[in-house]
LUMGUZA-610498 format. One record per residue (C-alpha): residue number from 1; x, y, z; residue in three letters. Coordinates in nm, 3 decimals, m for minus. Layout:
(node NUM; (X; Y; Z); 'ALA') ...
//
This chain:
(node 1; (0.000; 0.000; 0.000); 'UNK') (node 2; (0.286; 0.243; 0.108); 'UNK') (node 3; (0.467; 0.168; m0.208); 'UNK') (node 4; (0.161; 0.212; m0.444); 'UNK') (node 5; (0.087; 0.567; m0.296); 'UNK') (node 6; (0.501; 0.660; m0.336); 'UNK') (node 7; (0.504; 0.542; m0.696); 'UNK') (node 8; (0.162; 0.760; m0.755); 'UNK') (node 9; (0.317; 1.064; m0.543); 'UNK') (node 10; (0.648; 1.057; m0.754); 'UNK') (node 11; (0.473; 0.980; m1.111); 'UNK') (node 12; (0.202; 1.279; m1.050); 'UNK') (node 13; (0.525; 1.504; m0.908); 'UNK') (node 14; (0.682; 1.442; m1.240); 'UNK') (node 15; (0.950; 1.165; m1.089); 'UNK') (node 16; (1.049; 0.872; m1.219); 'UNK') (node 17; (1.009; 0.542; m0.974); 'UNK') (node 18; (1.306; 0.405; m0.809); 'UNK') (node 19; (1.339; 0.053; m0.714); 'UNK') (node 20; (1.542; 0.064; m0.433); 'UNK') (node 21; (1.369; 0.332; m0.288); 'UNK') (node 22; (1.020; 0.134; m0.358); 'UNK') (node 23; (1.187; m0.186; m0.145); 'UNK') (node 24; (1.313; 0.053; 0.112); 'UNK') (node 25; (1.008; 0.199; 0.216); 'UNK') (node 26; (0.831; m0.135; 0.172); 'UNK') (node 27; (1.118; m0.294; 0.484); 'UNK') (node 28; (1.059; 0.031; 0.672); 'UNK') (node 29; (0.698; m0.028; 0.681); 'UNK') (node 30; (0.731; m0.393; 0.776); 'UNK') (node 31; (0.991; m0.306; 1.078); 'UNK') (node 32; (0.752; m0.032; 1.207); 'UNK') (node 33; (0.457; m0.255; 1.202); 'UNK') (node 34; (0.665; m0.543; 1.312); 'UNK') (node 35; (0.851; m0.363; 1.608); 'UNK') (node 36; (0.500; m0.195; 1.720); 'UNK') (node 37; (0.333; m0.526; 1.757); 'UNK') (node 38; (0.598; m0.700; 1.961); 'UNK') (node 39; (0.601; m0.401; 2.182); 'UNK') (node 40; (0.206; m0.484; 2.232); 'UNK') (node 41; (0.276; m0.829; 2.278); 'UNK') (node 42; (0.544; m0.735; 2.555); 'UNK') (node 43; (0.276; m0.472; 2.740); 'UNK') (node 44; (0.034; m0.717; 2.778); 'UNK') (node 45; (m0.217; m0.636; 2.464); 'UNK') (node 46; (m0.312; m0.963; 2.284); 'UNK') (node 47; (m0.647; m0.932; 2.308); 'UNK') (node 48; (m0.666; m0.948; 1.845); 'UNK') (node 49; (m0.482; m1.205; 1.674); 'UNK') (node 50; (m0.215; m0.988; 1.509); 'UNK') (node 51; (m0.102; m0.910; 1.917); 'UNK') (node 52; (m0.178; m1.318; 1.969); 'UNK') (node 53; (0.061; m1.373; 1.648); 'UNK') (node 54; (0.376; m1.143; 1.798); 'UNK') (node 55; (0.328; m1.257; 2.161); 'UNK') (node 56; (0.393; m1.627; 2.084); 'UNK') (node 57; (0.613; m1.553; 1.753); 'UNK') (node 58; (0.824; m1.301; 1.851); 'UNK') (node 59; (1.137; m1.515; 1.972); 'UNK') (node 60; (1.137; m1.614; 1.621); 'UNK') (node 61; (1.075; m1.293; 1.470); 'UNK') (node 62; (1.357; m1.081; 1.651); 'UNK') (node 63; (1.662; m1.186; 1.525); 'UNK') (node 64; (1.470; m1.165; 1.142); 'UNK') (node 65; (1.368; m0.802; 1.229); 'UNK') (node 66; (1.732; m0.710; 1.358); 'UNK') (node 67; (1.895; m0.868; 1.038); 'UNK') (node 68; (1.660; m0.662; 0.832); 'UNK') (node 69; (1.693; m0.340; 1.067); 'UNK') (node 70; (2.064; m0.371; 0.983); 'UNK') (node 71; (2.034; m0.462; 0.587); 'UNK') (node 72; (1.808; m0.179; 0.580); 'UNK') (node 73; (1.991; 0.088; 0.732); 'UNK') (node 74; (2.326; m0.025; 0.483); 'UNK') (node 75; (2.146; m0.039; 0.212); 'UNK') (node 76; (1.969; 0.273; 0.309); 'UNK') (node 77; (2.324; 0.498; 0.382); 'UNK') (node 78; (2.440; 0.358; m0.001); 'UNK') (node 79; (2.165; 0.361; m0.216); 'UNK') (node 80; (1.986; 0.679; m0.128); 'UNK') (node 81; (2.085; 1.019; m0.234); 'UNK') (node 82; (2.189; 1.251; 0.101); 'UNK') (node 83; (1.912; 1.447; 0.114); 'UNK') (node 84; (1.627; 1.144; 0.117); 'UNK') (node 85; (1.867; 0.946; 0.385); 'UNK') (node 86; (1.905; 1.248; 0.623); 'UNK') (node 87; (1.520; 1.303; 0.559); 'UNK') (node 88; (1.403; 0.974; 0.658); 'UNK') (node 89; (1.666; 0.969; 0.957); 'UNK') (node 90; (1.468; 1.274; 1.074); 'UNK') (node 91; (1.121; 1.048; 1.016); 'UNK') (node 92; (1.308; 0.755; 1.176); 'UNK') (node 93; (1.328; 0.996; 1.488); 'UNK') (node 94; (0.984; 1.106; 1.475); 'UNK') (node 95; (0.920; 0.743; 1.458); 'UNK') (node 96; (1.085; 0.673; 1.789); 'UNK') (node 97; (0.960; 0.964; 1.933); 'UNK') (node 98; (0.600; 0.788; 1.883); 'UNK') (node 99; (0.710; 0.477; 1.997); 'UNK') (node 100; (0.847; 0.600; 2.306); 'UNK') (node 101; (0.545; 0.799; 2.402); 'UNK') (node 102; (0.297; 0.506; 2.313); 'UNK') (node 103; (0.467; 0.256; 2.471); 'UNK') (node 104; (0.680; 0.370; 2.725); 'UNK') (node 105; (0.507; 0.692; 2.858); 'UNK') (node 106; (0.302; 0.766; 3.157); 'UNK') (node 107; (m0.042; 0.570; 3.137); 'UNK') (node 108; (m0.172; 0.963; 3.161); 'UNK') (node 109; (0.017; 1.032; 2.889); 'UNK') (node 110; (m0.072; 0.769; 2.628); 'UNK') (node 111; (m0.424; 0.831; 2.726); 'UNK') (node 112; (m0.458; 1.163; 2.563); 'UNK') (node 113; (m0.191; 1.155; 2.291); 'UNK') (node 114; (m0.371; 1.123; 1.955); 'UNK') (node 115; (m0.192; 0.801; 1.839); 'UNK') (node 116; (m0.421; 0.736; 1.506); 'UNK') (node 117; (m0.378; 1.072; 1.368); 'UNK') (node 118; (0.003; 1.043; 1.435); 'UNK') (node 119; (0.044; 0.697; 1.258); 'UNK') (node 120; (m0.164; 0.861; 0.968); 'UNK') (node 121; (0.088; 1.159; 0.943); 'UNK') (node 122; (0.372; 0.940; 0.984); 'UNK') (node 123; (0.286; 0.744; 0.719); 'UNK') (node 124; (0.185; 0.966; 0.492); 'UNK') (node 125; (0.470; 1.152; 0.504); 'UNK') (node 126; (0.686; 0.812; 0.483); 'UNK') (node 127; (0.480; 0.723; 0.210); 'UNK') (node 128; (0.563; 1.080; m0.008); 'UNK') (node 129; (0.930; 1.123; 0.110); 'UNK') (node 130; (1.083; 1.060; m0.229); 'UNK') (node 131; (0.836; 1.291; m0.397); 'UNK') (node 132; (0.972; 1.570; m0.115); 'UNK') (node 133; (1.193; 1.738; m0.371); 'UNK') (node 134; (0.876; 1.827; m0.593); 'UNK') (node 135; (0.620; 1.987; m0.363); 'UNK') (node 136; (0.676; 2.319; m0.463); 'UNK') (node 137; (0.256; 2.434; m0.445); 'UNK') (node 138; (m0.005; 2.497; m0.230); 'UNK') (node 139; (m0.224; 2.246; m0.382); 'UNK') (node 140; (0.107; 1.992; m0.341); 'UNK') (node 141; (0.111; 2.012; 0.024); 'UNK') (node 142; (m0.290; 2.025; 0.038); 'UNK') (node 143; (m0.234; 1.679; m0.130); 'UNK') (node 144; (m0.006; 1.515; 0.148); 'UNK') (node 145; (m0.248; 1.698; 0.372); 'UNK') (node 146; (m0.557; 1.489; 0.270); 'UNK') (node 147; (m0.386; 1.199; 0.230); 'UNK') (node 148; (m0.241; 1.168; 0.613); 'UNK') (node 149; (m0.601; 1.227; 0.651); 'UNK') (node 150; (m0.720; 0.935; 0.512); 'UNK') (node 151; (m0.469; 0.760; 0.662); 'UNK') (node 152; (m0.582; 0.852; 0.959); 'UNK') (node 153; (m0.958; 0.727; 0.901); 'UNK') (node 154; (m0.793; 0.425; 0.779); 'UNK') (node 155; (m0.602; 0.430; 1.162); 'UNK') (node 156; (m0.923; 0.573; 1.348); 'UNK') (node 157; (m1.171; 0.367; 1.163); 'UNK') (node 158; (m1.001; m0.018; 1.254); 'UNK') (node 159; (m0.944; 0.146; 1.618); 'UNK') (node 160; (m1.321; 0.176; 1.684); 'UNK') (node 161; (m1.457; m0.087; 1.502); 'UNK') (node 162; (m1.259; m0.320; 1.658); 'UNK') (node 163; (m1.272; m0.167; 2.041); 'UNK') (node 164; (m1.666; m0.063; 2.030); 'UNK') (node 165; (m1.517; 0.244; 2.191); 'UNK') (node 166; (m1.541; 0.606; 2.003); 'UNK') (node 167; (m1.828; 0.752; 1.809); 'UNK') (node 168; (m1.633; 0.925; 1.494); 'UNK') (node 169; (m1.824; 0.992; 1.252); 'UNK') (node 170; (m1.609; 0.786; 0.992); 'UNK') (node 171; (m1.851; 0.781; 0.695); 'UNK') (node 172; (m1.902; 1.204; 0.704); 'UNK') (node 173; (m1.547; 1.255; 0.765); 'UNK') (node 174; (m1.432; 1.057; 0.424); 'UNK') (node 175; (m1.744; 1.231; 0.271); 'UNK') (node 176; (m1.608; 1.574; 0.360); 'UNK') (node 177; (m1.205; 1.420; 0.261); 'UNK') (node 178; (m1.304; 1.330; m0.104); 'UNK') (node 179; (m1.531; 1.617; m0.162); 'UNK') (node 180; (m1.240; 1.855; m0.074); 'UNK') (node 181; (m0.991; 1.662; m0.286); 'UNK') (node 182; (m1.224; 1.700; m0.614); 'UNK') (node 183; (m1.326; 2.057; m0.540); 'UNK') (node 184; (m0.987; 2.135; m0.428); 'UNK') (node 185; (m0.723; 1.955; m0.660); 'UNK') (node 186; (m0.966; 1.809; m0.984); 'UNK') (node 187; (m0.759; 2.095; m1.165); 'UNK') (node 188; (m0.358; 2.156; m1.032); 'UNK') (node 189; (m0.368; 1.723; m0.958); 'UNK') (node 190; (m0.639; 1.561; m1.088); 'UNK') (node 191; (m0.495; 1.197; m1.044); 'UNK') (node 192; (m0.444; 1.255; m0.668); 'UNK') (node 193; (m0.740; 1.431; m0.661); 'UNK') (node 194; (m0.925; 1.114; m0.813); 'UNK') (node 195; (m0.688; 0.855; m0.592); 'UNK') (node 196; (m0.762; 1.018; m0.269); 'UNK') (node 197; (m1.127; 1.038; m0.336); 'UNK') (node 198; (m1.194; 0.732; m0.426); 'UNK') (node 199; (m1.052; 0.580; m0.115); 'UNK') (node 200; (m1.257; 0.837; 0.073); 'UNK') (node 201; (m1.580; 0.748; m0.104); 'UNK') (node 202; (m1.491; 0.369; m0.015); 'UNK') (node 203; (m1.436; 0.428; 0.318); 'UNK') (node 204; (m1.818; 0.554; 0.327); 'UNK') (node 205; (m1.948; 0.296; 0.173); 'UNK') (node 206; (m1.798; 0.050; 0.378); 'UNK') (node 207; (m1.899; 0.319; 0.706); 'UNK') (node 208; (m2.209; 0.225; 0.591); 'UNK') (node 209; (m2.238; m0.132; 0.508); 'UNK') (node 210; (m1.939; m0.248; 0.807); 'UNK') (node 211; (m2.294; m0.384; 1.051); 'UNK') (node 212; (m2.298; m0.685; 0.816); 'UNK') (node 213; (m1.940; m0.726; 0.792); 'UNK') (node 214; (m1.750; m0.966; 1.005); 'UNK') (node 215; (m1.493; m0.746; 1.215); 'UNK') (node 216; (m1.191; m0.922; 1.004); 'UNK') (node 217; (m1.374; m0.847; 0.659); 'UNK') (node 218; (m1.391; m0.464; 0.837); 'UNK') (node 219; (m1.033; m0.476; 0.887); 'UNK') (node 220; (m0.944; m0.617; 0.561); 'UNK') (node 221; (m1.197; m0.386; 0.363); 'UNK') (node 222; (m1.032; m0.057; 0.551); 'UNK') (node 223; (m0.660; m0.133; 0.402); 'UNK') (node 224; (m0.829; m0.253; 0.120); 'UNK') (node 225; (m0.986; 0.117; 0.056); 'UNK') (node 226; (m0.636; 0.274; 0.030); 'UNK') (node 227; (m0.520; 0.098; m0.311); 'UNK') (node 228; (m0.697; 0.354; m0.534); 'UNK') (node 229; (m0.351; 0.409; m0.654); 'UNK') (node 230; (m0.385; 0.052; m0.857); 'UNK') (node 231; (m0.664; 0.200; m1.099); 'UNK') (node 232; (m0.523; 0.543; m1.108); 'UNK') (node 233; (m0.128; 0.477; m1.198); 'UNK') (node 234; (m0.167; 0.383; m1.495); 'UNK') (node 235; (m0.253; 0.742; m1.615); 'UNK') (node 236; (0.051; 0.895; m1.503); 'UNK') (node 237; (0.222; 0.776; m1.760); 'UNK') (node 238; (0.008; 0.980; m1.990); 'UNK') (node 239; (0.165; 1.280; m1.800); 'UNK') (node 240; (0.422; 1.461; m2.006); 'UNK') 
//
């Protein structure tokens, strides 16, 4: 998912997709994940099956997630021009910073920290670090804006359906995402524009239909929303 939205993000930015880039974000993704659900595992929270997974796996999965840490980071320091490798260091700190706060803070603390909306930024960002270099417009940051939005539904959405706790209005929220990305971008970046509100128009329909929708098919469906980019990358190319 992270890699379709980068290849979009560079293509509509005028970019050409790199490979190496395209596998690095994909093993930063998979670390993150990886490292947040063994620290869940370790506090206690195995109450879903992807906690139940890392708290009786994650003996096994360690020394794999070190080994690809450290192939990561090398391959990271040689492959990637000095400006994208210090950028993503600084991301790699904000990353820590979250982890710290979410799983090491004050119970206080953790409480009232807005952890969806900060995995939905993080991503984002991760997801549109090689494009960086080419967001030179208002409507090009209004772009990352919306889409760490929807991540942040994506985040939000799982969080409550799953819990029973919270009473976000998920389905008006995407409503009011892809209606600013058509009124708003339709003309300076009409592929985003179409990308970002098609996963927010999915993520109302499925809003609305999630009561007959086992709470894995919820899940599934929510991540599931965020591949626009699959229909809409192919017209990039058409970009001069």
């Amino acid at each position: 998912m992270a890699v379709l939205w980068q290849i979009l993000f560079v293509r509509c930015f005028r970019g050409q997709p790199d490979l190496a880039t395209a596998a690095l974000l994909a093993a930063a993704v998979w670390l993150i994940y990886s490292a947040d659900r063994m620290l869940d595992a370790w506090r206690g929270i195995d109450n879903r099956p992807r906690h139940e997974f890392y708290k009786h796996h994650w003996r096994r999965l360690l020394p794999a997630w070190a080994a690809v840490f450290i192939l990561t980071g090398f391959l990271s320091w040689i492959a990637l021009p000095w400006i994208l490798f210090s950028r993503g260091l600084c991301l790699m700190g904000s990353v820590g910073l979250y982890f710290a706060i979410v799983h090491a803070a004050p119970k206080r603390l953790r409480l009232c920290f807005p952890k969806e909306a900060m995995v939905g930024v993080l991503f984002a960002l991760g997801a549109s670090l090689a494009a960086w270099n080419e967001v030179r417009s208002t409507a090009d940051v209004l772009t990352l804006l919306l889409f760490s939005c929807l991540c942040w539904v994506n985040c939000a959405a799982i969080e409550q359906w799953e819990s029973g706790r919270g009473h976000r209005p998920v389905g008006v929220i995407s409503a009011c995402i892809a209606l600013a990305a058509l009124v708003l971008l339709h003309q300076p970046r009409p592929i985003l524009a179409g990308a970002e509100a098609a996963s927010a128009l999915a993520f109302v329909w499925l809003d609305k239909g999630r009561p007959r929708l086992s709470l894995d098919m919820q899940r599934v469906l929510a991540d599931a929303a965020l591949l626009s980019p699959i229909v809409f990358l192919p017209a990039t190319w058409l970009l001069v």
